[in-house]
Predicted model as a PDB file, atoms N, CA, C, CB and O in Angstrom, pLDDT in the B-factor column:
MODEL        1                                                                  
ATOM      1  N   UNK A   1       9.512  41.673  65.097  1.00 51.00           N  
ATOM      2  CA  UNK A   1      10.460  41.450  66.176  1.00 51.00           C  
ATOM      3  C   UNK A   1      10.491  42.667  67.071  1.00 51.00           C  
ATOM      4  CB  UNK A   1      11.864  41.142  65.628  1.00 51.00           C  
ATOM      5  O   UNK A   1      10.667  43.798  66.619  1.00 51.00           O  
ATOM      6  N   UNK A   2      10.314  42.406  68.350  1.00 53.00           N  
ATOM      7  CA  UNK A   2      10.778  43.591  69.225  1.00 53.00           C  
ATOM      8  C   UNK A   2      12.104  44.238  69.668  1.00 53.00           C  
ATOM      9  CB  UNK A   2      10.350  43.357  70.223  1.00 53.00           C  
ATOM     10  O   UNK A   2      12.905  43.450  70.169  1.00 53.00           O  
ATOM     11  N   UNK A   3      12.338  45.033  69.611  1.00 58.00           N  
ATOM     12  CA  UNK A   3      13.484  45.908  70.026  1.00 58.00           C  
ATOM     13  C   UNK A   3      13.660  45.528  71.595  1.00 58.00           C  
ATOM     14  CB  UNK A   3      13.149  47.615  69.758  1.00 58.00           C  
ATOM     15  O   UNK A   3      12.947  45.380  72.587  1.00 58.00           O  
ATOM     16  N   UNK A   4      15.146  45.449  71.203  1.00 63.00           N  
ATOM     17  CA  UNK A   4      15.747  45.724  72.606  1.00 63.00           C  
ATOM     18  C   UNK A   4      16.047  46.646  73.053  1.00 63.00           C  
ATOM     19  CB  UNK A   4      16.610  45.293  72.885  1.00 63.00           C  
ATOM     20  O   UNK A   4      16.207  47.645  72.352  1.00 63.00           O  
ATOM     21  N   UNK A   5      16.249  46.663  74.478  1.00 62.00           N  
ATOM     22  CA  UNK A   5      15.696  48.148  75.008  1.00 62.00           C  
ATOM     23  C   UNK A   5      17.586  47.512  76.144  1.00 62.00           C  
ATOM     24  CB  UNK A   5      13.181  48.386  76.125  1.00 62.00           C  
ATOM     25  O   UNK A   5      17.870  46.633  76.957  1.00 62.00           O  
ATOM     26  N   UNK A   6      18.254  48.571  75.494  1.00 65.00           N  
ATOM     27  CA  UNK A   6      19.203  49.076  76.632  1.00 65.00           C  
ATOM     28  C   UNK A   6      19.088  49.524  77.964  1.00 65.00           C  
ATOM     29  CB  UNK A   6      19.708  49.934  76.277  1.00 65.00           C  
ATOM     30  O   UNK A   6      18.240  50.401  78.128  1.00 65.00           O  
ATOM     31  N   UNK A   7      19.717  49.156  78.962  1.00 62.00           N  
ATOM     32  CA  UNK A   7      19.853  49.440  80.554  1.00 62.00           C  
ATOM     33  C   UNK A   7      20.863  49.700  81.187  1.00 62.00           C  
ATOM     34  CB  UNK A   7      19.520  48.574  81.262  1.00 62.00           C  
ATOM     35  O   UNK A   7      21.920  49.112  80.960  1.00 62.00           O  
ATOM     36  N   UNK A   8      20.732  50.698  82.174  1.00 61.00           N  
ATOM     37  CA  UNK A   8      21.956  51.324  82.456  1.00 61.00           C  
ATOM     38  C   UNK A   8      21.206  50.111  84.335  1.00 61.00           C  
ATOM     39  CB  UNK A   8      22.172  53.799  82.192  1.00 61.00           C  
ATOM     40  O   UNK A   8      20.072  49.692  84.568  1.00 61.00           O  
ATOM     41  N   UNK A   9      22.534  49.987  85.191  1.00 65.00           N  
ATOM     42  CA  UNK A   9      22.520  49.086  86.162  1.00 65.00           C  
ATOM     43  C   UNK A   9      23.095  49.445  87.358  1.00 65.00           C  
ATOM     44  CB  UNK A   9      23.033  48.044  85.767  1.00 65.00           C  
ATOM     45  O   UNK A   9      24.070  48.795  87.736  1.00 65.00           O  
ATOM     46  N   UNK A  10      22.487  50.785  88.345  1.00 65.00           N  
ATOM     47  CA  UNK A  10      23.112  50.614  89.722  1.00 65.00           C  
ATOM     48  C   UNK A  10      22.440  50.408  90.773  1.00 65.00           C  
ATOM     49  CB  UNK A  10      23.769  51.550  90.077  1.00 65.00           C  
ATOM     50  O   UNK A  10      21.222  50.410  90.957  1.00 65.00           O  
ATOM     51  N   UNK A  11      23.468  50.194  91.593  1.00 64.00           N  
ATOM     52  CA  UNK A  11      23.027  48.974  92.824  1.00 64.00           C  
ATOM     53  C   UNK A  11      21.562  48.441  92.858  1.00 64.00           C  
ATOM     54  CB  UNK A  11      23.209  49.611  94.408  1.00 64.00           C  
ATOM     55  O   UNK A  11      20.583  48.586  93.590  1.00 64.00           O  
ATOM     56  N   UNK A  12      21.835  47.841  91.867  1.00 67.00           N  
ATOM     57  CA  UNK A  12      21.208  46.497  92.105  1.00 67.00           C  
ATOM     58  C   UNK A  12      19.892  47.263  91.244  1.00 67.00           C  
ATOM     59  CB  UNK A  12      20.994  45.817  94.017  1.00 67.00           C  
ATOM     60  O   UNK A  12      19.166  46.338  90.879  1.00 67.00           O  
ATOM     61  N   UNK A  13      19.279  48.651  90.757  1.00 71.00           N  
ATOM     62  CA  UNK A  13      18.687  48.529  90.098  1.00 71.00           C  
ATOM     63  C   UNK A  13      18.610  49.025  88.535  1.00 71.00           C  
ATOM     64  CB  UNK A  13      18.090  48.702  90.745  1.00 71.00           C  
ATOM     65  O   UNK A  13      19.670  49.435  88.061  1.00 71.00           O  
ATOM     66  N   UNK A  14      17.777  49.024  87.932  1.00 72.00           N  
ATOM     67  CA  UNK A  14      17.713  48.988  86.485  1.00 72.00           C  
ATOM     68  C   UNK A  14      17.489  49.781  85.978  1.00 72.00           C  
ATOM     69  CB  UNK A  14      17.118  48.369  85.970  1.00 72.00           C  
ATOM     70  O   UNK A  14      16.492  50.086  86.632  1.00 72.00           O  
ATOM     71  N   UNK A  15      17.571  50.688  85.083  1.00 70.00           N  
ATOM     72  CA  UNK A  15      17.124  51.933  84.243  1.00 70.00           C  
ATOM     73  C   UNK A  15      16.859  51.670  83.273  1.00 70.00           C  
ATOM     74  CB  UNK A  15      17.845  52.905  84.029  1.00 70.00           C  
ATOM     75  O   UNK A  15      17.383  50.573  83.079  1.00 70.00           O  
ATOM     76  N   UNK A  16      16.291  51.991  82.351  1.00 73.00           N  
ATOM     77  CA  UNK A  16      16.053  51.956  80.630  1.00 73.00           C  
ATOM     78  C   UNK A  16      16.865  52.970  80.154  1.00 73.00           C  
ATOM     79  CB  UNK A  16      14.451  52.267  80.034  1.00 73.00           C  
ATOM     80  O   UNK A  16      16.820  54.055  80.735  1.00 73.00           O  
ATOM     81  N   UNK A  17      17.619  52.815  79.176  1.00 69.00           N  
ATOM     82  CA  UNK A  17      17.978  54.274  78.721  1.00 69.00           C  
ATOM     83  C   UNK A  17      17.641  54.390  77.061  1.00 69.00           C  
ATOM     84  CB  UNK A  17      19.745  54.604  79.050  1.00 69.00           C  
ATOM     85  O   UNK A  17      17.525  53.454  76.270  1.00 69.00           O  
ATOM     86  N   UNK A  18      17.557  55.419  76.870  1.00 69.00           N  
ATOM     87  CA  UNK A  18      17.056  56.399  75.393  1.00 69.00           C  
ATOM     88  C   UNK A  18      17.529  55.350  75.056  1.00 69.00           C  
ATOM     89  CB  UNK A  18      17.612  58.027  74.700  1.00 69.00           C  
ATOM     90  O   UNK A  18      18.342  54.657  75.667  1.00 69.00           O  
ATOM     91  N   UNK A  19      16.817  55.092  73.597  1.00 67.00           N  
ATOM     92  CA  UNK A  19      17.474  54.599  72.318  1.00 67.00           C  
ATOM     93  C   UNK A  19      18.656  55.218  72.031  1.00 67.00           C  
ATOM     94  CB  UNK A  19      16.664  54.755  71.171  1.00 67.00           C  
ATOM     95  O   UNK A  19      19.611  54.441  72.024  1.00 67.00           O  
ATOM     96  N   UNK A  20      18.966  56.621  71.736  1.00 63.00           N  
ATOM     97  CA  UNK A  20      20.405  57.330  71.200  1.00 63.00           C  
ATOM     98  C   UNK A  20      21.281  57.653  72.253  1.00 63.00           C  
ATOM     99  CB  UNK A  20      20.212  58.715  70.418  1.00 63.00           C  
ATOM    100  O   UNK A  20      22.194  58.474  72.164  1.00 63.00           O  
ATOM    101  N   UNK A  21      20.962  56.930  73.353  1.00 54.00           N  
ATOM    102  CA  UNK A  21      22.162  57.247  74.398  1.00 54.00           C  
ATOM    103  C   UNK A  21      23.522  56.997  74.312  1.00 54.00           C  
ATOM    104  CB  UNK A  21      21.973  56.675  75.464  1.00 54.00           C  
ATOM    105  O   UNK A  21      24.389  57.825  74.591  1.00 54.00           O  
ATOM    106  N   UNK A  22      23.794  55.435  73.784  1.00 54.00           N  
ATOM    107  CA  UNK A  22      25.151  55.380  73.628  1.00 54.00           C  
ATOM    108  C   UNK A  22      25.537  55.875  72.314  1.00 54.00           C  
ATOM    109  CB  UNK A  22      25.626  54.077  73.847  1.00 54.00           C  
ATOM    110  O   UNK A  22      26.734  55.825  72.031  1.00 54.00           O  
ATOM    111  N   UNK A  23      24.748  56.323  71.504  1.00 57.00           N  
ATOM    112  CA  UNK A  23      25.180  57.285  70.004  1.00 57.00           C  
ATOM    113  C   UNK A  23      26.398  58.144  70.979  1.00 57.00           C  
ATOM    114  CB  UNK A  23      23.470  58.677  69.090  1.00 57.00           C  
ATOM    115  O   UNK A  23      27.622  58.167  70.848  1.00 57.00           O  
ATOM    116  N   UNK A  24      25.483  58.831  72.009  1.00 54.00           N  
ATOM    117  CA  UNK A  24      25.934  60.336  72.326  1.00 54.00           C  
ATOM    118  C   UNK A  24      26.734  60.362  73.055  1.00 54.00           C  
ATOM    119  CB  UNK A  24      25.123  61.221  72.807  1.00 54.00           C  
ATOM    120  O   UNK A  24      26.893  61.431  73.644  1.00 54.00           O  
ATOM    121  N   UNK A  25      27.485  59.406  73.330  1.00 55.00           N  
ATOM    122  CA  UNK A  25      28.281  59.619  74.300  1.00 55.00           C  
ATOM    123  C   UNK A  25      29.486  58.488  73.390  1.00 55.00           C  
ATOM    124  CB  UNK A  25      27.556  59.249  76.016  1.00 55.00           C  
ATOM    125  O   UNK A  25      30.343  57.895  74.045  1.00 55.00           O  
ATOM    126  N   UNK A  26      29.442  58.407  72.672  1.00 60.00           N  
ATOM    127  CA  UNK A  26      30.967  58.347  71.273  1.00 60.00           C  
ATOM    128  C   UNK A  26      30.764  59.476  70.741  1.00 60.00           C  
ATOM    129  CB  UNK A  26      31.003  57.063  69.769  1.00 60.00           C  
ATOM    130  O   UNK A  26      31.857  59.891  70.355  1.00 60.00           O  
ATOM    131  N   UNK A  27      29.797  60.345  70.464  1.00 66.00           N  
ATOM    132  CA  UNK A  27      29.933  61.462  69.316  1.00 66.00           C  
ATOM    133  C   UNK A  27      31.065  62.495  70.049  1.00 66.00           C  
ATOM    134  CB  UNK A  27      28.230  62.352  68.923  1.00 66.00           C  
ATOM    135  O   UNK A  27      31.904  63.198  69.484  1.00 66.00           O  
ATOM    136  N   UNK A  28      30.834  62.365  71.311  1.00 66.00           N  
ATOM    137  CA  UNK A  28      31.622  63.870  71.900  1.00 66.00           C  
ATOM    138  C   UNK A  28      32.804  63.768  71.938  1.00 66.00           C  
ATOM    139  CB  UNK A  28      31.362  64.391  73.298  1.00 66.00           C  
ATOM    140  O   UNK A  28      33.189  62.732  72.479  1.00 66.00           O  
ATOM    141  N   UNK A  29      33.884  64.709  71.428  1.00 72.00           N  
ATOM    142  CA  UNK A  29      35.154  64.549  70.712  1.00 72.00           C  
ATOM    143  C   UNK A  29      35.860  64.859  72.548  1.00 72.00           C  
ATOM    144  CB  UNK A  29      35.536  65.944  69.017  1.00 72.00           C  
ATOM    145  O   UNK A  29      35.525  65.647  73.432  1.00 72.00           O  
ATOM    146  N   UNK A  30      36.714  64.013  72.476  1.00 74.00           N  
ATOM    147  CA  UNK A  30      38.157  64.464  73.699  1.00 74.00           C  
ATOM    148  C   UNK A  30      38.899  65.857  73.435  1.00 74.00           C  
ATOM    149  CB  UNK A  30      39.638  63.216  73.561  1.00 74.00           C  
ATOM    150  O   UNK A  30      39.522  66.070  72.395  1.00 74.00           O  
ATOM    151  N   UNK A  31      38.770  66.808  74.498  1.00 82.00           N  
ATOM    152  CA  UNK A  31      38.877  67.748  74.955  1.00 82.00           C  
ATOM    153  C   UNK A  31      40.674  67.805  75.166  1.00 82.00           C  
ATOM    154  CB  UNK A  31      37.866  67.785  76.081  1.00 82.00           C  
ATOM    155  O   UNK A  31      41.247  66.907  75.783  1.00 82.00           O  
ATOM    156  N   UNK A  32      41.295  68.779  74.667  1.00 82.00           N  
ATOM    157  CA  UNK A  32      42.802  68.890  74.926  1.00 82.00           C  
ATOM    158  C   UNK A  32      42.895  70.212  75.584  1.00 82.00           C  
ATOM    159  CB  UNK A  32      43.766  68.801  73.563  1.00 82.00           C  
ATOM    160  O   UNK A  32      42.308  71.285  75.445  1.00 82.00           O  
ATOM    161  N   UNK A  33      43.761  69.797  76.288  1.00 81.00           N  
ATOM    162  CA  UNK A  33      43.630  71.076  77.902  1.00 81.00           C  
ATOM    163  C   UNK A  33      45.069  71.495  77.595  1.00 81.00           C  
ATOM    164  CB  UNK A  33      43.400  70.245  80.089  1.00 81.00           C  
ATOM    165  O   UNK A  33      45.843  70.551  77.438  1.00 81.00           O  
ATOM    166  N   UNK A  34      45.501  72.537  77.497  1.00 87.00           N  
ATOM    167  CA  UNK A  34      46.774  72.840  77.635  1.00 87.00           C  
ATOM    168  C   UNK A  34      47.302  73.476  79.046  1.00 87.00           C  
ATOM    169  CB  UNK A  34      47.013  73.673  76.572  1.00 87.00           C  
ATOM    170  O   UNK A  34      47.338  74.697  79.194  1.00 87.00           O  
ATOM    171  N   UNK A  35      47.556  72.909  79.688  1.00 88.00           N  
ATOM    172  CA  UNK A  35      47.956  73.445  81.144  1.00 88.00           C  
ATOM    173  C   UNK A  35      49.748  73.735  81.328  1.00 88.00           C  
ATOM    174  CB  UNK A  35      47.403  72.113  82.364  1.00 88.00           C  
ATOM    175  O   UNK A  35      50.596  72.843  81.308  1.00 88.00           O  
ATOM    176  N   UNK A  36      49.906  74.615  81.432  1.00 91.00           N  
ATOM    177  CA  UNK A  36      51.332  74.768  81.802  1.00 91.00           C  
ATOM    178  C   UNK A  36      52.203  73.804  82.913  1.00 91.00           C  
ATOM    179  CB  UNK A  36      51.365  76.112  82.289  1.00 91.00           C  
ATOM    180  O   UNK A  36      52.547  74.507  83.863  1.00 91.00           O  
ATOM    181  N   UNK A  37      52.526  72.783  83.015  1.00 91.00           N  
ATOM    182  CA  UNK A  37      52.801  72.510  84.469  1.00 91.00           C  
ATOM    183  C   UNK A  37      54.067  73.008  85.539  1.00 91.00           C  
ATOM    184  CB  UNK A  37      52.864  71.186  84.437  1.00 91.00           C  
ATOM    185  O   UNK A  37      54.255  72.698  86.716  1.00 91.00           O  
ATOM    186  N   UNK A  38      54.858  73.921  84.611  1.00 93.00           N  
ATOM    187  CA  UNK A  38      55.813  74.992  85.545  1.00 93.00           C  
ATOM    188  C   UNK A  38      54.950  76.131  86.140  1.00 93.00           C  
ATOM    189  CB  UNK A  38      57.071  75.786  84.580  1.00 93.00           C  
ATOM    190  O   UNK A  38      55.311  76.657  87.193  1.00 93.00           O  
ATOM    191  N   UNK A  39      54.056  76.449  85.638  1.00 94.00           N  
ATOM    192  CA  UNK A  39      53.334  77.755  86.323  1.00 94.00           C  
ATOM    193  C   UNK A  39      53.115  77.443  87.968  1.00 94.00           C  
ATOM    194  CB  UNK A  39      51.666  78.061  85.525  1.00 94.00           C  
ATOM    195  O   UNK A  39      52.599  76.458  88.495  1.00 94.00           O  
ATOM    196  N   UNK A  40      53.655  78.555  88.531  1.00 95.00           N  
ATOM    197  CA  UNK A  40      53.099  78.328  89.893  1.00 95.00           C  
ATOM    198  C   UNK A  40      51.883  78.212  90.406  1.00 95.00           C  
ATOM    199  CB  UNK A  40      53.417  79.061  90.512  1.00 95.00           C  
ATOM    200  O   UNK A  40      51.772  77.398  91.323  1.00 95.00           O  
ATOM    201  N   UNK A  41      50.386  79.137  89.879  1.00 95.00           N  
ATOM    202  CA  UNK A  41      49.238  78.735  89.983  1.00 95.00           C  
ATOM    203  C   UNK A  41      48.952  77.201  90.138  1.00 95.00           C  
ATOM    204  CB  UNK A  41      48.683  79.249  88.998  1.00 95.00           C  
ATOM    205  O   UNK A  41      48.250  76.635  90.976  1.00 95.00           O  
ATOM    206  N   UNK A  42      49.802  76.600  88.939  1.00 95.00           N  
ATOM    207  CA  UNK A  42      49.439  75.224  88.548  1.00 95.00           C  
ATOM    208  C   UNK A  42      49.590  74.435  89.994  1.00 95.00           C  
ATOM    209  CB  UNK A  42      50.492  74.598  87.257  1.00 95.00           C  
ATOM    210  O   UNK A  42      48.703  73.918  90.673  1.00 95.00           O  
ATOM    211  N   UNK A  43      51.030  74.517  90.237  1.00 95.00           N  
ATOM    212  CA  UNK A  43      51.153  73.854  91.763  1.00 95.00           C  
ATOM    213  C   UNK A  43      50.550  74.358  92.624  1.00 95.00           C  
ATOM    214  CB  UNK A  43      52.329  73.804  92.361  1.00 95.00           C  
ATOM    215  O   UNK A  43      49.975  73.337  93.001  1.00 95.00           O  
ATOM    216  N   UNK A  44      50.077  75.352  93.474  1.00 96.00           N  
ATOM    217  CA  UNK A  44      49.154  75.677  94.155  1.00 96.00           C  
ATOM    218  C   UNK A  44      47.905  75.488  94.279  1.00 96.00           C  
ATOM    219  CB  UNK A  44      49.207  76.393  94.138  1.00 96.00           C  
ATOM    220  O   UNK A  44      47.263  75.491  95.329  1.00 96.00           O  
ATOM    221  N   UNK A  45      47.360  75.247  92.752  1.00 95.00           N  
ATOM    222  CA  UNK A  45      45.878  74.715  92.748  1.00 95.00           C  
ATOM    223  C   UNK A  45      46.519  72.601  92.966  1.00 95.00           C  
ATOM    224  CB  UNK A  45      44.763  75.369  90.604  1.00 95.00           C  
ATOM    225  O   UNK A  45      45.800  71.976  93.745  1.00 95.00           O  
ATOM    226  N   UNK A  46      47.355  72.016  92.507  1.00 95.00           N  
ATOM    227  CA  UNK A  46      47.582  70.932  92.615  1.00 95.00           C  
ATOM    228  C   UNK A  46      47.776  70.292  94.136  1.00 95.00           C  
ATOM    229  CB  UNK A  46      48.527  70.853  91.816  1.00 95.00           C  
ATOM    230  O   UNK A  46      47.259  69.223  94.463  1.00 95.00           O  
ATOM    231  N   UNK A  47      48.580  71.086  95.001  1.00 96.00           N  
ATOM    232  CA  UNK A  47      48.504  70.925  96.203  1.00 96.00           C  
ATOM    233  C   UNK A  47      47.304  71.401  96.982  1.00 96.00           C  
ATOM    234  CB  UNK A  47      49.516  71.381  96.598  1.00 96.00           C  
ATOM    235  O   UNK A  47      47.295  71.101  98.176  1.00 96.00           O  
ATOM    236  N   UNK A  48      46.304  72.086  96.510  1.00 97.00           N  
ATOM    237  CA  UNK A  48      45.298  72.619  97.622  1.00 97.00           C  
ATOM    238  C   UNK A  48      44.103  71.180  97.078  1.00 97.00           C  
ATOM    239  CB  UNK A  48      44.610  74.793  97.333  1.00 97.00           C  
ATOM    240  O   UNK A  48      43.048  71.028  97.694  1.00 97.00           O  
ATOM    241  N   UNK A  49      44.495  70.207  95.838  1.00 96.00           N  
ATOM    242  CA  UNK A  49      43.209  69.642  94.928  1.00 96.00           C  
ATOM    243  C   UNK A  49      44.144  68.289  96.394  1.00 96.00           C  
ATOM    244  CB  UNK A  49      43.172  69.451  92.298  1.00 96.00           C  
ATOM    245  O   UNK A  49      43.602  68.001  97.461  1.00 96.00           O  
ATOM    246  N   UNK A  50      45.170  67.893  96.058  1.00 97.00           N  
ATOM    247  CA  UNK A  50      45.419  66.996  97.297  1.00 97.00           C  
ATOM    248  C   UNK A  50      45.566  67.346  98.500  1.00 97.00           C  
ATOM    249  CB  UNK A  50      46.364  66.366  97.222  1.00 97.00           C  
ATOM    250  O   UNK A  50      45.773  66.275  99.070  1.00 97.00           O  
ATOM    251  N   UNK A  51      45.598  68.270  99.375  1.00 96.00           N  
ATOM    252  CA  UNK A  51      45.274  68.330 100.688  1.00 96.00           C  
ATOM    253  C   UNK A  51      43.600  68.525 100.528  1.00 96.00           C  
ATOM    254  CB  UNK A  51      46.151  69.571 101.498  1.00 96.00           C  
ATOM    255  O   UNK A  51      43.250  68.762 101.685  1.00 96.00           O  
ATOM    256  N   UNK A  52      42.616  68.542  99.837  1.00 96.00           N  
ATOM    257  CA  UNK A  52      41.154  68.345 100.415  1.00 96.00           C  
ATOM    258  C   UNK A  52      40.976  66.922 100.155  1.00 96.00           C  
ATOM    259  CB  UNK A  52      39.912  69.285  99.692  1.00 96.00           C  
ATOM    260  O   UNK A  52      40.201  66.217 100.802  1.00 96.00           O  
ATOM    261  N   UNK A  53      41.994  66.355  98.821  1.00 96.00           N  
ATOM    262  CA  UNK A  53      42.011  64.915  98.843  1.00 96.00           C  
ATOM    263  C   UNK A  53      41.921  64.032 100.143  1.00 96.00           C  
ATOM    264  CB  UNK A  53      43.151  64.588  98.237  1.00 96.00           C  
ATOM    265  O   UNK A  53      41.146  63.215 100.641  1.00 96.00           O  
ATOM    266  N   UNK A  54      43.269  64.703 100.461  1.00 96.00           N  
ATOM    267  CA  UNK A  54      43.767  64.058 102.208  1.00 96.00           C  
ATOM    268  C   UNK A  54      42.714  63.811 103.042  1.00 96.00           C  
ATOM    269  CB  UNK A  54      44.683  65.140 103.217  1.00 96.00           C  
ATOM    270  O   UNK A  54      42.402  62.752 103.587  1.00 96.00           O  
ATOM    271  N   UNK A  55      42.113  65.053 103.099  1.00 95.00           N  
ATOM    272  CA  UNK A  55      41.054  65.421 104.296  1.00 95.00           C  
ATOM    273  C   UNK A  55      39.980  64.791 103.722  1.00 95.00           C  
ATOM    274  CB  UNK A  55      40.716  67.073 104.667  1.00 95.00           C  
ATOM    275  O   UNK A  55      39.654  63.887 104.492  1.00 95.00           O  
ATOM    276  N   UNK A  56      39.096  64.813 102.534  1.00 94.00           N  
ATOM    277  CA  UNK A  56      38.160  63.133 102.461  1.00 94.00           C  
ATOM    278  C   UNK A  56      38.931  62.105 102.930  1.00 94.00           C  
ATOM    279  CB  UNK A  56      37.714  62.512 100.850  1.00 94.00           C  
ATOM    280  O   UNK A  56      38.695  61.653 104.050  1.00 94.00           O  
ATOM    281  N   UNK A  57      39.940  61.598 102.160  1.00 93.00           N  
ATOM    282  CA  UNK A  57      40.112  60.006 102.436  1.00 93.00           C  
ATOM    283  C   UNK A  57      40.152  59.799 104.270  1.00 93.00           C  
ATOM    284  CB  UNK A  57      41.857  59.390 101.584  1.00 93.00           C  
ATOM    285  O   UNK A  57      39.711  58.774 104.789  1.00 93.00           O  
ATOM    286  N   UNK A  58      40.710  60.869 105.031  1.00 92.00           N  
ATOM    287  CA  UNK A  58      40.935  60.864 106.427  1.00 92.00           C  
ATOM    288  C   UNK A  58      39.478  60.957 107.110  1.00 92.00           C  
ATOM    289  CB  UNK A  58      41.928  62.087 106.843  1.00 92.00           C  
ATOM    290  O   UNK A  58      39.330  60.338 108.163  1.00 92.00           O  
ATOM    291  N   UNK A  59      38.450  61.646 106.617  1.00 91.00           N  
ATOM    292  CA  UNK A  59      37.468  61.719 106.999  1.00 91.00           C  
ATOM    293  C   UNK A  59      36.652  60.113 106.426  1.00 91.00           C  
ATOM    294  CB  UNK A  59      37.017  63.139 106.573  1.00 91.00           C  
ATOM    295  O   UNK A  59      35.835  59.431 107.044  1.00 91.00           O  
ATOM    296  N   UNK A  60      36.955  59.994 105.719  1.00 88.00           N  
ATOM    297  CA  UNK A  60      36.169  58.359 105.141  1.00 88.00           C  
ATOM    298  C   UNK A  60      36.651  57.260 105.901  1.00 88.00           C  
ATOM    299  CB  UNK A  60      36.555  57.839 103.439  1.00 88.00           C  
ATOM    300  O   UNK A  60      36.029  56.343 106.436  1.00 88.00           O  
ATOM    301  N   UNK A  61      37.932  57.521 105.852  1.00 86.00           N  
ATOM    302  CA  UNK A  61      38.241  56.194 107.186  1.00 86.00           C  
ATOM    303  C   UNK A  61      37.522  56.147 107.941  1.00 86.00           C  
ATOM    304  CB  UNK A  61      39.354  56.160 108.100  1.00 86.00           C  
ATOM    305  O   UNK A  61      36.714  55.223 108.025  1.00 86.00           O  
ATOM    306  N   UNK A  62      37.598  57.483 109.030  1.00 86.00           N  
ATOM    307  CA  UNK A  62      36.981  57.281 110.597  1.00 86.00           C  
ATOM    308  C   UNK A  62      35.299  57.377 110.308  1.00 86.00           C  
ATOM    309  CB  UNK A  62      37.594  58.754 111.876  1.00 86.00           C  
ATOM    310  O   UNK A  62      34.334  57.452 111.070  1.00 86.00           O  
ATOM    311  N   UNK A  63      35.419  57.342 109.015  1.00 84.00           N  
ATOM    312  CA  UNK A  63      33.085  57.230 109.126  1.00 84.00           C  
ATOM    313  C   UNK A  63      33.410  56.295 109.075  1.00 84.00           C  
ATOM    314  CB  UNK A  63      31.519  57.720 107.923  1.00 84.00           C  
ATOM    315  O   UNK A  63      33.311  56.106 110.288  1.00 84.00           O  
ATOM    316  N   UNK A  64      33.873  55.116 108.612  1.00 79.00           N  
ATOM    317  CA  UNK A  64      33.928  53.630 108.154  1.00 79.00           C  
ATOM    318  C   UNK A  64      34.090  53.076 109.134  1.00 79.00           C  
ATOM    319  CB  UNK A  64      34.868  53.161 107.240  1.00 79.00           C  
ATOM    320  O   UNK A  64      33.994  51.852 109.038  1.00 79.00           O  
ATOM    321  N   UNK A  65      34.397  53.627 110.487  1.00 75.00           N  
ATOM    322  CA  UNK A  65      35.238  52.868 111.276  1.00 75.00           C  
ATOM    323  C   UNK A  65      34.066  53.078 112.337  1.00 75.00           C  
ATOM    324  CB  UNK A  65      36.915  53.382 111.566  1.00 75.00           C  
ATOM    325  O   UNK A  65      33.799  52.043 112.947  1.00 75.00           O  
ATOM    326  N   UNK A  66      33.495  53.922 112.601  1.00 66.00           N  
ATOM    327  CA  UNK A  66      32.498  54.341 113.638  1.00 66.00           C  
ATOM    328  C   UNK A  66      31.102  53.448 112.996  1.00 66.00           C  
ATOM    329  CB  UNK A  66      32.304  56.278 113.713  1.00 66.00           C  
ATOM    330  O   UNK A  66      30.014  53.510 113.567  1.00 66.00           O  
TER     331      UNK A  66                                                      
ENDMDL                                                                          
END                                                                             
């Protein structure tokens, strides 16, 4: 009997992937971040991560639109 051969699928085309690909990507354990969220750093990096937010989504409109 032949093996089936897994495929990864974007737009519209096809990849093969490794035999142990989806092994490796359950083996890797979830990562626990301890972030303070009173620290002021914290808000300063949080507001500078959404104002470049802003400025893609504002810039993606008007490409979409042109």
């Amino acid at each position: 009997a032949r093996a089936k051969t897994k495929t990864c699928t974007r737009g519209g085309a096809s990849f093969p992937l490794p035999p142990d690909a989806s092994k490796k990507s359950q083996e890797v354990p979830a990562e626990d971040f301890d972030i303070d969220m009173d620290a002021p750093e914290t808000e300063k990096a949080a507001v500078a991560i959404q104002s470049q937010f802003r400025k893609f989504q504002t810039k993606k409109k008007t490409d979409d639109k042109s």
